[in-house]
N, C-alpha and C positions, 0 to 999 in steps of 0.2 A: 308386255312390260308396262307397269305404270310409273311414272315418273312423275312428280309431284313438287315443286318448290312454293306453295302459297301460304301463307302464313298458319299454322297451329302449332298449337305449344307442344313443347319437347314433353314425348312419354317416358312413361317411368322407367322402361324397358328397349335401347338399343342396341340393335345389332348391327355391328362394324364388318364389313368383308373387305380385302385384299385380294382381288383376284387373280390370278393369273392359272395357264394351265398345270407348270411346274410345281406349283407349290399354291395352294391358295387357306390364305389367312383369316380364320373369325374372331370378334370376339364382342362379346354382351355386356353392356355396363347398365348400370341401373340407380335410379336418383336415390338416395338414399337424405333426409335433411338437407337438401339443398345441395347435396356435395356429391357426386359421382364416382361410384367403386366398381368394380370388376366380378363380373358374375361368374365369366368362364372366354378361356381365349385357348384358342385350339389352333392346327393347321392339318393340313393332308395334304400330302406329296403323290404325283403319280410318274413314273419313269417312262423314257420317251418309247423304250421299249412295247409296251402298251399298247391294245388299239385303242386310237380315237375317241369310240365311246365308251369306250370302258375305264377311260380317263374322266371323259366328262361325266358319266355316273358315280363315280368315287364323289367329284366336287359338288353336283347334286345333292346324293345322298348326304355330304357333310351338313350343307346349310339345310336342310331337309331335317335332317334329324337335330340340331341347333335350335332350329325353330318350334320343333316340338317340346323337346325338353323345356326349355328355358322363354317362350313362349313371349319375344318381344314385341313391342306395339309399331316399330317401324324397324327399316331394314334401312343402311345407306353406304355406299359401294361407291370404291375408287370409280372413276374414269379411264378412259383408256389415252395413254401421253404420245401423240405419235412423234417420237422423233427419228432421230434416221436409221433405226432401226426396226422399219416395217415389218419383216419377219416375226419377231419378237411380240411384236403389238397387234398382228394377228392371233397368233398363238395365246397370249392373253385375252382377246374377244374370245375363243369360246370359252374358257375359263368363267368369263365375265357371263356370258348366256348361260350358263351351265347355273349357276350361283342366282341370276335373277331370275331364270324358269323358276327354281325352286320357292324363290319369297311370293312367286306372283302365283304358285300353287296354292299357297298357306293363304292368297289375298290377301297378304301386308303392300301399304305405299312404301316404291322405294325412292330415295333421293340418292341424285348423284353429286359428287366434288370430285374434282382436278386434283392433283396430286397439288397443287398455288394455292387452294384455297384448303386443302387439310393441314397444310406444313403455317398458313398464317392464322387458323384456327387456332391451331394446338400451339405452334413456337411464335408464333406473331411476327415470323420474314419467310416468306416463299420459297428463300432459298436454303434452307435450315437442311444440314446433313441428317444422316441416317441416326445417326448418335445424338442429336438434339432433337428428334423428334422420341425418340427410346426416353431419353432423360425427362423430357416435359411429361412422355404420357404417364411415368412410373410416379411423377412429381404430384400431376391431378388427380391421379387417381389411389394414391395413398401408398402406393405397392413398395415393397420391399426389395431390396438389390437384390434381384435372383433374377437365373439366366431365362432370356424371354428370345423369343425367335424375331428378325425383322417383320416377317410379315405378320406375327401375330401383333406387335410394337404398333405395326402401320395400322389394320385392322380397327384398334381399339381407337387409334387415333382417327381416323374416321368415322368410327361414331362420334366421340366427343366434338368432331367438327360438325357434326349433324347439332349436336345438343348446344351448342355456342354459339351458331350461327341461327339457329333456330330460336334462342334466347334473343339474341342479338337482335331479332327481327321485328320482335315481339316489343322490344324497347323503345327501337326506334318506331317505329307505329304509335306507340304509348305518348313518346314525346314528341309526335308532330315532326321530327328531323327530317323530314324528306329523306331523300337519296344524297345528304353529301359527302358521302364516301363512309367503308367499315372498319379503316383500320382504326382513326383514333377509342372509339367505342369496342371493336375486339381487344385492343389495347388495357384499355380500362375493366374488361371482363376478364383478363387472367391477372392482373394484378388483383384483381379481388381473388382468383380461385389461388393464388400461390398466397397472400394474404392470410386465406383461412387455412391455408396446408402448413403453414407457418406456425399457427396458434394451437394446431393438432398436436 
């Protein structure tokens, strides 16, 4: 697995995963003008029914063949949240191995975020519901009220936390700010992105 957090600029082309082994979410945004739209957002489901790896081969092959098609320059993938449901967050790690074998096949870097740092990406509070994180991703990324799955929702939203935080990074480098914290500056970068979703 490669795992990467050091400064380069956002490519034109990411890919967002939602891992888990129940249901795992992608989707690919891509810079278009400065603004970020939606290339393609999928999921695939495997029933517990299943063996094992024939589970983890479905969620393989999806990011597998995602990456071929649509051929992004970085890959960047939930974390795994342990809270008291162990069980659960196992079962989501191989989801999650399954998903990053596949980007480290293609030889894309992948980054990871916390579910805290995609939810303040995209909504700008850590603790933003399921339904304001759907609302803001539909909001940035130009989309239309039609029916979107959570995890594909979440997915997309984890790339734009790739692309925000990766800007973000890039700014504050620019301006000498040291490290004094990201939120007033992620702050100030969705007010610009809802700003120009405004003027669309």
């Amino acid at each position: 697995m490669t795992s990467n957090r050091t400064r380069q600029s956002a490519p034109d082309r990411i890919l967002g995963i939602d891992p888990g082994l129940a249901s795992t979410g992608v989707g690919v945004i891509e810079r278009r003008n400065d603004t970020w739209r939606v290339v393609e957002a999928h999921e695939v489901r495997t029933s517990p029914g299943m063996a094992m790896p024939k589970r983890l081969k479905r969620i393989h092959d999806l990011v597998g063949e995602t990456i071929r098609e649509f051929r992004p320059g970085v890959v960047s993938v939930e974390t795994i949240f342990f809270a008291e449901n162990v069980k659960s967050a196992v079962l989501m790690a191989h989801g999650r191995g399954a998903a990053i074998l596949a980007a480290s096949d293609a030889n894309l870097p992948v980054f990871e975020y916390s579910p805290l740092e995609i939810k303040q990406s995209v909504v700008g509070k850590g603790r933003a519901s399921k339904d304001q994180v759907m609302q803001m991703v539909r909001m940035l990324l130009g989309l239309a009220e039609k029916p979107m799955s959570d995890h594909q929702a979440d997915a997309l939203a984890c790339a734009l936390a790739h692309a925000y935080r990766t800007r973000l990074k890039d700014a504050i480098e620019e301006s000498k700010g040291g490290s004094s914290g990201e939120a007033a500056p992620a702050k100030a970068l969705l007010a610009q992105a809802r700003r120009g979703r405004r003027r669309r």
